[in-house]
N, CA and C atoms of all chains as a GROMACS GRO file, in nm:
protein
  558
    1UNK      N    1  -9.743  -2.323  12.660
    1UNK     CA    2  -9.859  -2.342  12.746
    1UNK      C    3  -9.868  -2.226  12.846
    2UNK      N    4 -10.022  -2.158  12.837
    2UNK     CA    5 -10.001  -2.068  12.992
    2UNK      C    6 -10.096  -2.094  13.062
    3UNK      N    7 -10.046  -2.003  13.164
    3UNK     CA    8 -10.158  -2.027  13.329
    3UNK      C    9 -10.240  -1.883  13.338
    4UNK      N   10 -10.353  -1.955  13.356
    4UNK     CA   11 -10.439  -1.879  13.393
    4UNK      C   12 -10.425  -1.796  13.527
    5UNK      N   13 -10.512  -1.652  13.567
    5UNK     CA   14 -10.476  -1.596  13.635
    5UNK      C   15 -10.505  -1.641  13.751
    6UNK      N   16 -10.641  -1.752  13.772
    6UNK     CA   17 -10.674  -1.810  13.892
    6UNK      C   18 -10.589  -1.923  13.942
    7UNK      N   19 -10.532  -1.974  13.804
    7UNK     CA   20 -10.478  -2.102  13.824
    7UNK      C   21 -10.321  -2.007  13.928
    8UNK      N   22 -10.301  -1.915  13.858
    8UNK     CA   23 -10.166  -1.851  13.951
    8UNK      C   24 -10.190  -1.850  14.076
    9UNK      N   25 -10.300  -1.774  14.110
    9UNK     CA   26 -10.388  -1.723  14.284
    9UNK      C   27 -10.368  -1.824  14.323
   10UNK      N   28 -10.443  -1.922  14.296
   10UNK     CA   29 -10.424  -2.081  14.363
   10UNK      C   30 -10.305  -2.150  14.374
   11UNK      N   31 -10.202  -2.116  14.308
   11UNK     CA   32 -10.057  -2.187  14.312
   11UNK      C   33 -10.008  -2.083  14.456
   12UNK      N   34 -10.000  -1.982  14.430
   12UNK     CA   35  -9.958  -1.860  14.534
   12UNK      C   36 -10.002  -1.932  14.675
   13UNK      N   37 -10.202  -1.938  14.700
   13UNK     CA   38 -10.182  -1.941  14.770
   13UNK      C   39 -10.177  -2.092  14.868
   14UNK      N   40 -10.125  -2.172  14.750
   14UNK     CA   41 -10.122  -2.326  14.810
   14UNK      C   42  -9.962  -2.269  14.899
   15UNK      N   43  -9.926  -2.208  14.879
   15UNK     CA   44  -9.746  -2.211  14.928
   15UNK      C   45  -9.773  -2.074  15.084
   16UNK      N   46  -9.848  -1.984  15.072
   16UNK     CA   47  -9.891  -1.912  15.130
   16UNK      C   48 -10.030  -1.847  15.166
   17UNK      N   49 -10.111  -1.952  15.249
   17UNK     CA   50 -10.222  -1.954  15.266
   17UNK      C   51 -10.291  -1.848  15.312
   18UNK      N   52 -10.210  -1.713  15.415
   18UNK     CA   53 -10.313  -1.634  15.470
   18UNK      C   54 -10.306  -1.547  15.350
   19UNK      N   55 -10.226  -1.510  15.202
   19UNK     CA   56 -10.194  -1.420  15.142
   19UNK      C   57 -10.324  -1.334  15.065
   20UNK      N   58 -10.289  -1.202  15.055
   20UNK     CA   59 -10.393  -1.116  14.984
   20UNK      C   60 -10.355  -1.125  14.847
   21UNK      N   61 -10.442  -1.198  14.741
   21UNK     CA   62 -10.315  -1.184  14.626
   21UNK      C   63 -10.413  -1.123  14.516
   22UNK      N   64 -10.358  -1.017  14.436
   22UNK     CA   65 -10.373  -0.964  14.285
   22UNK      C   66 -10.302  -1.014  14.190
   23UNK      N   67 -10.373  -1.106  14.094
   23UNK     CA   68 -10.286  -1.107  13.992
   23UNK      C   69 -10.349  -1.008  13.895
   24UNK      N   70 -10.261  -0.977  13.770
   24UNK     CA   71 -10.344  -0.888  13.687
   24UNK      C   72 -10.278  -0.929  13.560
   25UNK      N   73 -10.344  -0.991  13.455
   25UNK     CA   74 -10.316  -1.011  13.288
   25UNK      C   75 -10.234  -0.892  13.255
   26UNK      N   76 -10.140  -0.900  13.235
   26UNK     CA   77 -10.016  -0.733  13.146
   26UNK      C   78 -10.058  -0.708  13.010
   27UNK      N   79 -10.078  -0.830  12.953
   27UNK     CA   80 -10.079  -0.798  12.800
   27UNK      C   81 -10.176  -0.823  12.745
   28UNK      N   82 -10.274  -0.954  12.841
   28UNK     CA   83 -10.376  -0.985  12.809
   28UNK      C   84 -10.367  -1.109  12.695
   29UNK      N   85 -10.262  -1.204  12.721
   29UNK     CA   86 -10.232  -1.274  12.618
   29UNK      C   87 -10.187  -1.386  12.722
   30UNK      N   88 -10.260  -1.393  12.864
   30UNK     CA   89 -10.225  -1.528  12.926
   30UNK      C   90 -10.109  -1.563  12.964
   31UNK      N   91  -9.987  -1.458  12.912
   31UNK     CA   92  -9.878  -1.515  12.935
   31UNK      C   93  -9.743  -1.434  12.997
   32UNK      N   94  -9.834  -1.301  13.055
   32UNK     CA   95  -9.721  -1.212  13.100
   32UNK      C   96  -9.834  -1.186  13.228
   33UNK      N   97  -9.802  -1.164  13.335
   33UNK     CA   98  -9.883  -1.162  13.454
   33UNK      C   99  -9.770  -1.068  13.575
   34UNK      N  100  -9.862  -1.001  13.611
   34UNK     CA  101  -9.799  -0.925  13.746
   34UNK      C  102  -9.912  -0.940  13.859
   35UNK      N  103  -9.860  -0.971  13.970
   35UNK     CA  104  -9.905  -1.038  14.120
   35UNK      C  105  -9.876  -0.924  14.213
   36UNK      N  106  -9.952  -0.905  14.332
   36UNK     CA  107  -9.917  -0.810  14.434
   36UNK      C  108  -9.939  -0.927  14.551
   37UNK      N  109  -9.875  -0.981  14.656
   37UNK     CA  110  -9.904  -1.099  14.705
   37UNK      C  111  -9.888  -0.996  14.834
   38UNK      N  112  -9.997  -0.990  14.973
   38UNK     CA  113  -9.969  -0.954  15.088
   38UNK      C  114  -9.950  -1.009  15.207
   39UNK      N  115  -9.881  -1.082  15.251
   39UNK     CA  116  -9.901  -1.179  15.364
   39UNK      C  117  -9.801  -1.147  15.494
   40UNK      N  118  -9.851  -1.177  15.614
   40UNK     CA  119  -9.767  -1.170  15.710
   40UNK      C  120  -9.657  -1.219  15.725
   41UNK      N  121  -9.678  -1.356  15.655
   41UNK     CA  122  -9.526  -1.446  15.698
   41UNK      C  123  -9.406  -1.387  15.592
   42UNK      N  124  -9.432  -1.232  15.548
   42UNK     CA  125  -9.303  -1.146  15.480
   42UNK      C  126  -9.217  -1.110  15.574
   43UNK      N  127  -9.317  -1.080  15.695
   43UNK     CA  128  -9.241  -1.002  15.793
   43UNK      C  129  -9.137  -1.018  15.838
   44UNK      N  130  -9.021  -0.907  15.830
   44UNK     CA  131  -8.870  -0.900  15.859
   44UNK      C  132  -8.801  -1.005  15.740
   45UNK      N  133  -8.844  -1.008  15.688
   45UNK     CA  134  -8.760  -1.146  15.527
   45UNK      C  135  -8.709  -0.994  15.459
   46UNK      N  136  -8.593  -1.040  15.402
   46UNK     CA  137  -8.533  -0.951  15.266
   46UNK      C  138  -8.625  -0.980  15.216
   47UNK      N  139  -8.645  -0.876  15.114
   47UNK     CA  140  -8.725  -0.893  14.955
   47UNK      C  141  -8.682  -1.009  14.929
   48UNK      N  142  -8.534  -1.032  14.866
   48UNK     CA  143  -8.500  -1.171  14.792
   48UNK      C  144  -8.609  -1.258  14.841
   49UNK      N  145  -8.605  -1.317  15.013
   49UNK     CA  146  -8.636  -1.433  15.031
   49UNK      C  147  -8.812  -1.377  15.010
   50UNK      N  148  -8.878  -1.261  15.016
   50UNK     CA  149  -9.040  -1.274  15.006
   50UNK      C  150  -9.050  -1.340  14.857
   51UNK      N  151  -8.973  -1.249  14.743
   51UNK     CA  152  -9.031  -1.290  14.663
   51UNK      C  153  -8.917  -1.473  14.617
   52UNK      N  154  -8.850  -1.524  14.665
   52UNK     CA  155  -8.837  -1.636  14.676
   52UNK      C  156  -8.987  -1.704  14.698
   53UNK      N  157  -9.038  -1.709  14.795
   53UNK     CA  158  -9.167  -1.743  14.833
   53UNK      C  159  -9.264  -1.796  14.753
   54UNK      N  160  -9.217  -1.646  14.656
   54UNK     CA  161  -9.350  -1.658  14.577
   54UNK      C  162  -9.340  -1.744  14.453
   55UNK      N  163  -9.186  -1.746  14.417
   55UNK     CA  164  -9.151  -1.832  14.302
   55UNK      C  165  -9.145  -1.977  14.359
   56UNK      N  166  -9.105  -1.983  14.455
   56UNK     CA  167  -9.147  -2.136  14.482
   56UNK      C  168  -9.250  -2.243  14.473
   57UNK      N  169  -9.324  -2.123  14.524
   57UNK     CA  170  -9.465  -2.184  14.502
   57UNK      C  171  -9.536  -2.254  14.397
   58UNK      N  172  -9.420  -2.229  14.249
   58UNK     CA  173  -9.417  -2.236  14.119
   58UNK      C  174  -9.356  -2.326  14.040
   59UNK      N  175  -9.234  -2.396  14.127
   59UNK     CA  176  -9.126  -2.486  14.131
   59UNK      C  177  -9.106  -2.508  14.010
   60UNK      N  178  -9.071  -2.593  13.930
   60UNK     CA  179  -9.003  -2.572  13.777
   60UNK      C  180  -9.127  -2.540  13.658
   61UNK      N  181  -9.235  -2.453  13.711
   61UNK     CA  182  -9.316  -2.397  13.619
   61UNK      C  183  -9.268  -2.276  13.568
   62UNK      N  184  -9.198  -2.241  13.668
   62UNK     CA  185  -9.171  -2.095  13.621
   62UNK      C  186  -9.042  -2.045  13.534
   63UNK      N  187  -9.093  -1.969  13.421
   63UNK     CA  188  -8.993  -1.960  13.332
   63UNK      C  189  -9.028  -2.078  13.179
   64UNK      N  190  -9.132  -2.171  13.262
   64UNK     CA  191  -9.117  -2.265  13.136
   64UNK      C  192  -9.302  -2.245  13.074
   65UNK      N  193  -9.405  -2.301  13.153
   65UNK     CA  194  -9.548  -2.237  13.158
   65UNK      C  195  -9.550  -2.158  13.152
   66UNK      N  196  -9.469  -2.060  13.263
   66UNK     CA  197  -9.518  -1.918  13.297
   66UNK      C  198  -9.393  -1.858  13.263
   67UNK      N  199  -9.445  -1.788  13.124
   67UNK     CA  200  -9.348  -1.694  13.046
   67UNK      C  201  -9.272  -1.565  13.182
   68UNK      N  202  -9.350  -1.493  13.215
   68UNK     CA  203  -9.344  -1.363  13.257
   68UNK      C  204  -9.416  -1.301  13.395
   69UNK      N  205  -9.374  -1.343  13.525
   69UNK     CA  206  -9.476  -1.291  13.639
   69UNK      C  207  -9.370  -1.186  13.695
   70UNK      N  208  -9.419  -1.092  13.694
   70UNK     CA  209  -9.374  -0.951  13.770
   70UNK      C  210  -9.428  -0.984  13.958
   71UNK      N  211  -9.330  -0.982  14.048
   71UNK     CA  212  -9.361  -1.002  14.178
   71UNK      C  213  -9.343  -0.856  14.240
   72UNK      N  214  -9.471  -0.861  14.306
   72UNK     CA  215  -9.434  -0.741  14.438
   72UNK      C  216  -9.484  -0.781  14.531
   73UNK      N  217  -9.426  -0.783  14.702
   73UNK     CA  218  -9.477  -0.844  14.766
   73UNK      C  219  -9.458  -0.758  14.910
   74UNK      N  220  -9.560  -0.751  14.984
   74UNK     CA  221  -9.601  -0.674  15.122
   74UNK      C  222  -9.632  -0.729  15.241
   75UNK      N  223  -9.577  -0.660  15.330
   75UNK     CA  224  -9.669  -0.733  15.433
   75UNK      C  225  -9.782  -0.603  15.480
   76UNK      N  226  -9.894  -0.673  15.506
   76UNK     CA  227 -10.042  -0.612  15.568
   76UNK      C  228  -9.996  -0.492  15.654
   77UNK      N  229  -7.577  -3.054  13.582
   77UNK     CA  230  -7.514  -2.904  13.580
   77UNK      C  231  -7.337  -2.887  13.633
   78UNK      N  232  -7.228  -2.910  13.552
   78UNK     CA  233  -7.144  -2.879  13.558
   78UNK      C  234  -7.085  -2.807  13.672
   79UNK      N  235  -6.940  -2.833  13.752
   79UNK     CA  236  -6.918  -2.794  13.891
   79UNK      C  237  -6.830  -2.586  13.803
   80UNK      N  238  -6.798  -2.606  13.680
   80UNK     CA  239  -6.708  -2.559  13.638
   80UNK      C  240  -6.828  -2.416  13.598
   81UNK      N  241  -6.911  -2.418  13.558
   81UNK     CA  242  -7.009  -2.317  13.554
   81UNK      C  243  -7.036  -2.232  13.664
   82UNK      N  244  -7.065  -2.290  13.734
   82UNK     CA  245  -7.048  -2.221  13.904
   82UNK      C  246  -6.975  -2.167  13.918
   83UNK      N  247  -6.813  -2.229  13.903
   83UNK     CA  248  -6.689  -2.174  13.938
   83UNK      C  249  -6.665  -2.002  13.802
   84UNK      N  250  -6.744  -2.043  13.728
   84UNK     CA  251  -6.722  -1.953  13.586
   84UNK      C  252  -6.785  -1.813  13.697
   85UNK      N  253  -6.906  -1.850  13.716
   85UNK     CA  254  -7.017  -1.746  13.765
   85UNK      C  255  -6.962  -1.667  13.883
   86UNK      N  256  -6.911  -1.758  13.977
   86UNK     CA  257  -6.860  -1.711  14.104
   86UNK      C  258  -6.734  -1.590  14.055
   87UNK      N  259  -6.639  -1.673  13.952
   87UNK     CA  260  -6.528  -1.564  13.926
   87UNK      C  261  -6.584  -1.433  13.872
   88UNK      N  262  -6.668  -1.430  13.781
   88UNK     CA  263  -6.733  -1.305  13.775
   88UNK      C  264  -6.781  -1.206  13.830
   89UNK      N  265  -6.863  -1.257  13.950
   89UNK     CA  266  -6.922  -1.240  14.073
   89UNK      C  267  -6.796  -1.169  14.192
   90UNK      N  268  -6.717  -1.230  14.166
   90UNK     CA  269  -6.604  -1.236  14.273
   90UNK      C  270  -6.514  -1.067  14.191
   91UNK      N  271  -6.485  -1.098  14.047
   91UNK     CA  272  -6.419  -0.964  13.964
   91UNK      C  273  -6.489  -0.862  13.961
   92UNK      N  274  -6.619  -0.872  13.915
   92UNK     CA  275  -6.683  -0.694  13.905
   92UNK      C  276  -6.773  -0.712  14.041
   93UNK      N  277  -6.762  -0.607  14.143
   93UNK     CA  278  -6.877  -0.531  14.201
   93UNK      C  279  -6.980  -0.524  14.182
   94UNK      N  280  -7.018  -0.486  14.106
   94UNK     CA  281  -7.159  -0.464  14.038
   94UNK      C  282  -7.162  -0.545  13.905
   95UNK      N  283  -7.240  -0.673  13.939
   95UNK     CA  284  -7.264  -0.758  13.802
   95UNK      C  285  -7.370  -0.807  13.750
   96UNK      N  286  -7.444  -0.763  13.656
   96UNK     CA  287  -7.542  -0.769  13.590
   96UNK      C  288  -7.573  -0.911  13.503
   97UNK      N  289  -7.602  -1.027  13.513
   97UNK     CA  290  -7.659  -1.160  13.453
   97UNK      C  291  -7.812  -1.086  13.388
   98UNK      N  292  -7.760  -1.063  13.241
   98UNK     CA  293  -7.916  -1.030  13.171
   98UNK      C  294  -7.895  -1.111  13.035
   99UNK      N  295  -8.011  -1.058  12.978
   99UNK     CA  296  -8.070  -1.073  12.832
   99UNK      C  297  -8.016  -1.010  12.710
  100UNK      N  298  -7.928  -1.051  12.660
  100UNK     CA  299  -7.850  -0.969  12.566
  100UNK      C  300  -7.737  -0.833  12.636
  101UNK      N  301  -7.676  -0.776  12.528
  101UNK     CA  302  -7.607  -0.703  12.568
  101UNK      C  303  -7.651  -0.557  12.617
  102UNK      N  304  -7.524  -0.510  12.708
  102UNK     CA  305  -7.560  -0.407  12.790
  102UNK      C  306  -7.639  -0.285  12.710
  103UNK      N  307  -7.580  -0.264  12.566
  103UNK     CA  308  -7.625  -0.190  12.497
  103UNK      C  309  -7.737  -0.206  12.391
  104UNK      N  310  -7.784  -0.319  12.392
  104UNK     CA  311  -7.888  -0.411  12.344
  104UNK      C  312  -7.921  -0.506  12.398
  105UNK      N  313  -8.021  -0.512  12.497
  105UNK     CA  314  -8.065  -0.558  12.581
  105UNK      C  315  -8.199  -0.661  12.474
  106UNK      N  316  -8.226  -0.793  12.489
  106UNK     CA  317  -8.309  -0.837  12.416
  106UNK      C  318  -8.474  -0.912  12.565
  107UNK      N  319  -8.453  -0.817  12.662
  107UNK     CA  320  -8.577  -0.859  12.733
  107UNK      C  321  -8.593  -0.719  12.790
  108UNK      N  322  -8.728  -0.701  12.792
  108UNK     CA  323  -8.777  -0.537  12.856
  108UNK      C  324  -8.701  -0.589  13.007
  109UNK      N  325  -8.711  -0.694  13.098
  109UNK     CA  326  -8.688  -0.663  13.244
  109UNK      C  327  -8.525  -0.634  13.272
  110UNK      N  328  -8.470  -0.698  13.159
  110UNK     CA  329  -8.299  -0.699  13.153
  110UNK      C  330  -8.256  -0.512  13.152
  111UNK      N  331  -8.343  -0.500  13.008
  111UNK     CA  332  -8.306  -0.337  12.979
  111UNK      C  333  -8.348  -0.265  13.093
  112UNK      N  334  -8.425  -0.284  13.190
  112UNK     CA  335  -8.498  -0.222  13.236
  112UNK      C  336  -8.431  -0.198  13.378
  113UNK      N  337  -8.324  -0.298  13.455
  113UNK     CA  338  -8.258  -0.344  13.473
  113UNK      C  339  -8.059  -0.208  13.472
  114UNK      N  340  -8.048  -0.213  13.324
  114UNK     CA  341  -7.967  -0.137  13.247
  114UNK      C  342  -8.008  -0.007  13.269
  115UNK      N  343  -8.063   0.053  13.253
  115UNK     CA  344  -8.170   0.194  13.255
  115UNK      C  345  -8.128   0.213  13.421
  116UNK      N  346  -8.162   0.139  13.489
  116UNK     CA  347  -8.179   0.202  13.600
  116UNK      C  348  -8.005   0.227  13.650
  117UNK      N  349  -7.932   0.134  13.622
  117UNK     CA  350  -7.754   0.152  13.690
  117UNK      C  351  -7.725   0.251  13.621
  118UNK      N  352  -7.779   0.263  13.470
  118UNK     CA  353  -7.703   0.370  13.409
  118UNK      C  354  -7.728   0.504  13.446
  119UNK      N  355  -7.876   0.510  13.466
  119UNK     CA  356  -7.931   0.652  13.540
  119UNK      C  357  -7.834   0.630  13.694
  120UNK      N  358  -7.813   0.521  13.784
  120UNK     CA  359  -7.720   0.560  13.877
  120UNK      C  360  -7.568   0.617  13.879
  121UNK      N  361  -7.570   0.604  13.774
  121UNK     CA  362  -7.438   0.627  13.709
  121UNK      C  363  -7.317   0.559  13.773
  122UNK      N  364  -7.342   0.416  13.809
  122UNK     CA  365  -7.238   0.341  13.845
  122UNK      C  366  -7.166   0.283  13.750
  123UNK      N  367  -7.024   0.222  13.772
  123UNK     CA  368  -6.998   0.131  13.722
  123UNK      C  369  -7.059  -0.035  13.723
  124UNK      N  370  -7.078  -0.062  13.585
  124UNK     CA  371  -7.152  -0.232  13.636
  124UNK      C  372  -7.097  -0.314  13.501
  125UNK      N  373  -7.070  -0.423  13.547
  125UNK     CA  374  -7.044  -0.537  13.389
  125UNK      C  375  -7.217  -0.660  13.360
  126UNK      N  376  -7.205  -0.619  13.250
  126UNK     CA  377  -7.311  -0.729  13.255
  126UNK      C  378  -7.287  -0.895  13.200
  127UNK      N  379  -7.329  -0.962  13.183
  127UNK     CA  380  -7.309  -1.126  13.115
  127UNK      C  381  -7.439  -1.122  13.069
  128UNK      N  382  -7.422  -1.156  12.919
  128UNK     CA  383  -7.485  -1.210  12.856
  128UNK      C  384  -7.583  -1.393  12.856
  129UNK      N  385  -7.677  -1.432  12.908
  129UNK     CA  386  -7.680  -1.545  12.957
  129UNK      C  387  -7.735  -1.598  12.816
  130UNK      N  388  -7.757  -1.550  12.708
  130UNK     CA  389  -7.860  -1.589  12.574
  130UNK      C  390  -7.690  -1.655  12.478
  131UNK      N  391  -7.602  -1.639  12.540
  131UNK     CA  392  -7.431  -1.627  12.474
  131UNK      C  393  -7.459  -1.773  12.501
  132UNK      N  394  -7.464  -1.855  12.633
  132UNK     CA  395  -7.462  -1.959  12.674
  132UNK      C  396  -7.543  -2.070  12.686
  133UNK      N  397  -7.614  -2.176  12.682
  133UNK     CA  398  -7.737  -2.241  12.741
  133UNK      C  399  -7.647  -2.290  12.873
  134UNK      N  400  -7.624  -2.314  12.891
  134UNK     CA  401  -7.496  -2.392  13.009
  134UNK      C  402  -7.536  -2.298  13.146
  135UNK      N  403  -7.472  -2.168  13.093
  135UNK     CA  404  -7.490  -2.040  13.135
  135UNK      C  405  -7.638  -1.975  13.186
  136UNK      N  406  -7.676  -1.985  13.122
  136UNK     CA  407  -7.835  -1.904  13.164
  136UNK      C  408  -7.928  -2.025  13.255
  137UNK      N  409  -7.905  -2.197  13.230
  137UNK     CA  410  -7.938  -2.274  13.323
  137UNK      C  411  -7.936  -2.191  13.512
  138UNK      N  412  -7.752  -2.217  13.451
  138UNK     CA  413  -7.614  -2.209  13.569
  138UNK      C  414  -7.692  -2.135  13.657
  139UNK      N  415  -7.653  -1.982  13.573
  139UNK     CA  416  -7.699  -1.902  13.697
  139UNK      C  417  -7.816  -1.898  13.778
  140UNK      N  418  -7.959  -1.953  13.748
  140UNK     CA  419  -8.062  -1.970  13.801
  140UNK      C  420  -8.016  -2.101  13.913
  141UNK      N  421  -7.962  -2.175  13.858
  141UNK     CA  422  -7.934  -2.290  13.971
  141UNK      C  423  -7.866  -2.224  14.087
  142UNK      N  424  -7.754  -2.143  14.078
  142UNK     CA  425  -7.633  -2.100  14.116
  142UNK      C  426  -7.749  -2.003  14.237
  143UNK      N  427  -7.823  -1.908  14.194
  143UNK     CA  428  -7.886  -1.843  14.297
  143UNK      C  429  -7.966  -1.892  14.347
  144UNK      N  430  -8.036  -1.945  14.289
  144UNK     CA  431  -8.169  -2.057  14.294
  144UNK      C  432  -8.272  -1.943  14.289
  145UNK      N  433  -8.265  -1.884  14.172
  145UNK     CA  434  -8.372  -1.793  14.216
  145UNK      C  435  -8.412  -1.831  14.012
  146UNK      N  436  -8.544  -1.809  13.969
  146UNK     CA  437  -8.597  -1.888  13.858
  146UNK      C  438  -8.590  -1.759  13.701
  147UNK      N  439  -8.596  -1.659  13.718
  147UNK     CA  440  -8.563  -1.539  13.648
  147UNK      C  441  -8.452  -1.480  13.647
  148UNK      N  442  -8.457  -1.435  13.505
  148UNK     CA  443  -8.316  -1.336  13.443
  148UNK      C  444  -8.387  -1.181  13.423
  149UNK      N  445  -8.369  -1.078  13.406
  149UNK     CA  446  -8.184  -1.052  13.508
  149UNK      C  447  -8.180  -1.063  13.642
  150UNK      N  448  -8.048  -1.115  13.694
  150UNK     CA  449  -8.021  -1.134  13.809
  150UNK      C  450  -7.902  -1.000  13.864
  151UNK      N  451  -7.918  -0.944  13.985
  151UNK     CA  452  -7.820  -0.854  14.046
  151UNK      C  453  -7.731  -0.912  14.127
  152UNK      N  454  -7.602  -0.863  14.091
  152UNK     CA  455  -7.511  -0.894  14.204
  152UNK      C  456  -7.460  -0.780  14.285
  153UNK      N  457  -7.434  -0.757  14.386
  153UNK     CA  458  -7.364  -0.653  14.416
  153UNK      C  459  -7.237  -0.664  14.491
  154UNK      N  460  -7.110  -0.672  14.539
  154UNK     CA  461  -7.002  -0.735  14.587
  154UNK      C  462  -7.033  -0.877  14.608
  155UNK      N  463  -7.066  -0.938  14.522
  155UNK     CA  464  -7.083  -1.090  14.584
  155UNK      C  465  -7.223  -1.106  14.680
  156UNK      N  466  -7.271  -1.009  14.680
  156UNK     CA  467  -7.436  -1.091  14.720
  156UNK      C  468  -7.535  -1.048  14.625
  157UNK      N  469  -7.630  -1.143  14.602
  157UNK     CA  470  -7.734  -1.154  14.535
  157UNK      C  471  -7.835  -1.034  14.568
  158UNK      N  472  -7.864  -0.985  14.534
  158UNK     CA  473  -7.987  -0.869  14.533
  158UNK      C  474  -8.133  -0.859  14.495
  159UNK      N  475  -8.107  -0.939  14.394
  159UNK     CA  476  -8.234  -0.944  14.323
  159UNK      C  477  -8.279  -0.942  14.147
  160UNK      N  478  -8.407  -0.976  14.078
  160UNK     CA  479  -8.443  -0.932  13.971
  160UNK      C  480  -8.519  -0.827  13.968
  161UNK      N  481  -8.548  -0.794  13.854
  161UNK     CA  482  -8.608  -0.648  13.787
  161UNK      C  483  -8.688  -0.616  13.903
  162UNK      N  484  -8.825  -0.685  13.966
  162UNK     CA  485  -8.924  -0.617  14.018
  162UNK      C  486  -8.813  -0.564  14.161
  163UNK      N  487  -8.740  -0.640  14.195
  163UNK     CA  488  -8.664  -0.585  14.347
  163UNK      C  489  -8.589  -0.474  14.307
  164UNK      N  490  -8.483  -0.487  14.223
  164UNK     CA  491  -8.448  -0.337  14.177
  164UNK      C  492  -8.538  -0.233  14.152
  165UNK      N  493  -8.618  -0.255  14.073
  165UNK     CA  494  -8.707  -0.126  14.045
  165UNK      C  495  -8.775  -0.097  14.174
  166UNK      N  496  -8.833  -0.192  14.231
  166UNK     CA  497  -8.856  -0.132  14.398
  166UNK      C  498  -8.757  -0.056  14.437
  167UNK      N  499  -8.618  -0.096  14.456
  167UNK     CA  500  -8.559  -0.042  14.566
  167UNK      C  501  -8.506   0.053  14.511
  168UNK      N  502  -8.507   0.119  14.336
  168UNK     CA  503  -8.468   0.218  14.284
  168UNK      C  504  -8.556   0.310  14.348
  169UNK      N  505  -8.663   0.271  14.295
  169UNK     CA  506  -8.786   0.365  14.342
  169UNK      C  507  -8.802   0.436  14.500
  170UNK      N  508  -8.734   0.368  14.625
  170UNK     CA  509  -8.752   0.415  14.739
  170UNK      C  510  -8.603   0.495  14.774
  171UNK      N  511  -8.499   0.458  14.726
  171UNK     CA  512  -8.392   0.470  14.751
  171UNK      C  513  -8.267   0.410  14.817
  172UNK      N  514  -8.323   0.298  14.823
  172UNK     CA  515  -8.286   0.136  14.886
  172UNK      C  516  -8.158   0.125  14.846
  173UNK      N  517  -8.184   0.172  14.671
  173UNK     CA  518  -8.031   0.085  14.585
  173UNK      C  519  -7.980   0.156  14.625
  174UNK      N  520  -7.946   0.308  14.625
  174UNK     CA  521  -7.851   0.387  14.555
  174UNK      C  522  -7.808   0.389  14.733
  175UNK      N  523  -7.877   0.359  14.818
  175UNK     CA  524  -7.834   0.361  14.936
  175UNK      C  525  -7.736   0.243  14.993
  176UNK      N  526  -7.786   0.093  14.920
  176UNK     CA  527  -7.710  -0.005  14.890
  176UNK      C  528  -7.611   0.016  14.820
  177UNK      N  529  -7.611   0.065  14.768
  177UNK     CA  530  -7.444   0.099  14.628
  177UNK      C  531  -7.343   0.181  14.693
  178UNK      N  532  -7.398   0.302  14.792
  178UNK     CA  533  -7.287   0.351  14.899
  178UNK      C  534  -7.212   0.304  15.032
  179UNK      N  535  -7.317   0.197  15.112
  179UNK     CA  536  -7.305   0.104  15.178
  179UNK      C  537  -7.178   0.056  15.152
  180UNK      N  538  -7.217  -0.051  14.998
  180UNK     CA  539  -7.105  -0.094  14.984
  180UNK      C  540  -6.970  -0.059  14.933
  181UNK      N  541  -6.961   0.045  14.921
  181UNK     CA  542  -6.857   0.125  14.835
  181UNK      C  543  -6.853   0.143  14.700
  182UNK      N  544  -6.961   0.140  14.666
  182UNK     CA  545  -6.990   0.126  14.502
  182UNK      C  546  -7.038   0.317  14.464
  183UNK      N  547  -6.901   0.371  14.403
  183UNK     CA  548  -6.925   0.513  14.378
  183UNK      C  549  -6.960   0.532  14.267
  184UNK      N  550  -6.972   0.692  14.206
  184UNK     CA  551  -7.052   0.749  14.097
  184UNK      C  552  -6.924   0.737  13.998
  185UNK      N  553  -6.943   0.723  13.852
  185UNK     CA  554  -6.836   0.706  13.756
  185UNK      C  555  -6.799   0.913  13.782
  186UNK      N  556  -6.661   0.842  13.752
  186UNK     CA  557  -6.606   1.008  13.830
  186UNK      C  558  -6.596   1.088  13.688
   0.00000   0.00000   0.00000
């Protein structure tokens, strides 16, 4: 089963509401996805815990729905 | 999830410095982010061990529980967690790692 790219945006930003988010189709097969997520509440976090964040938001979808999301994550 | 898996992971964690939890083997890597992963320590020219997590189901659970983080490959570096592919390749890319790898005493294969 995969997730759509809006259905991702909307998971992202149920967990992180002010976020700027890009997702972008990789392969174009619904099931490999790379995200650019920008939000303030990164600020001063290790990487680990930003992109923690972002997988949470995902809780045991990820890895099982969602084959493949490439995270990069910024603050503004 | 088994207390003894943990304890498996930790000893690993605890023996090599630099420990690589990927997708097949070091020299056949069976996921682009694992190899990708491989490519980059080897261009650092460190020493690193990797684990095979596709060897195990027990195993490839484990370690996601164990970090709590939901993707393979996973980085270790003296016993702390670092990150997967997209954080490495970031911090390859700025100079983060190789600055992390001297930090910790992690030198060039002589």
């Amino acid at each position: 089963m995969a997730m759509s790219a809006q259905e991702i945006e909307r998971t992202i930003r149920s967990a992180i509401p002010d976020a700027q988010i890009t997702v972008t189709d990789l392969a174009g097969d619904g099931d490999h996805y790379a995200c650019e997520v920008v939000s303030e509440q990164f600020r001063g976090l290790p990487r680990v815990r930003q992109h923690k964040m972002v997988y949470d938001a995902f809780g045991g979808r990820m890895g099982t729905e969602l084959h493949a999301l490439s995270v990069q994550t910024r603050t503004p | 999830m088994s207390e003894d898996i943990f304890k498996t992971i930790q000893g690993m964690i605890d023996a090599h410095p630099v420990m690589l939890f990927m997708k097949g083997e070091k020299n056949a890597p069976q996921c682009g982010f694992s190899a990708r992963v491989v490519q980059i320590l080897t261009h650092l020219d460190v020493p690193f061990d990797t684990c095979n997590v596709l060897s195990n189901p027990e195993l490839r659970q484990g370690i996601k529980d164990f970090s709590q983080w939901p993707t393979i490959p996973q980085l270790y570096v003296k016993g702390e967690f670092i990150g997967g592919c997209d954080i490495v390749t970031d911090m390859y890319q700025n100079g983060e790692l190789e600055a992390l790898l001297a930090e910790k005493g992690i030198t060039k294969k002589a």
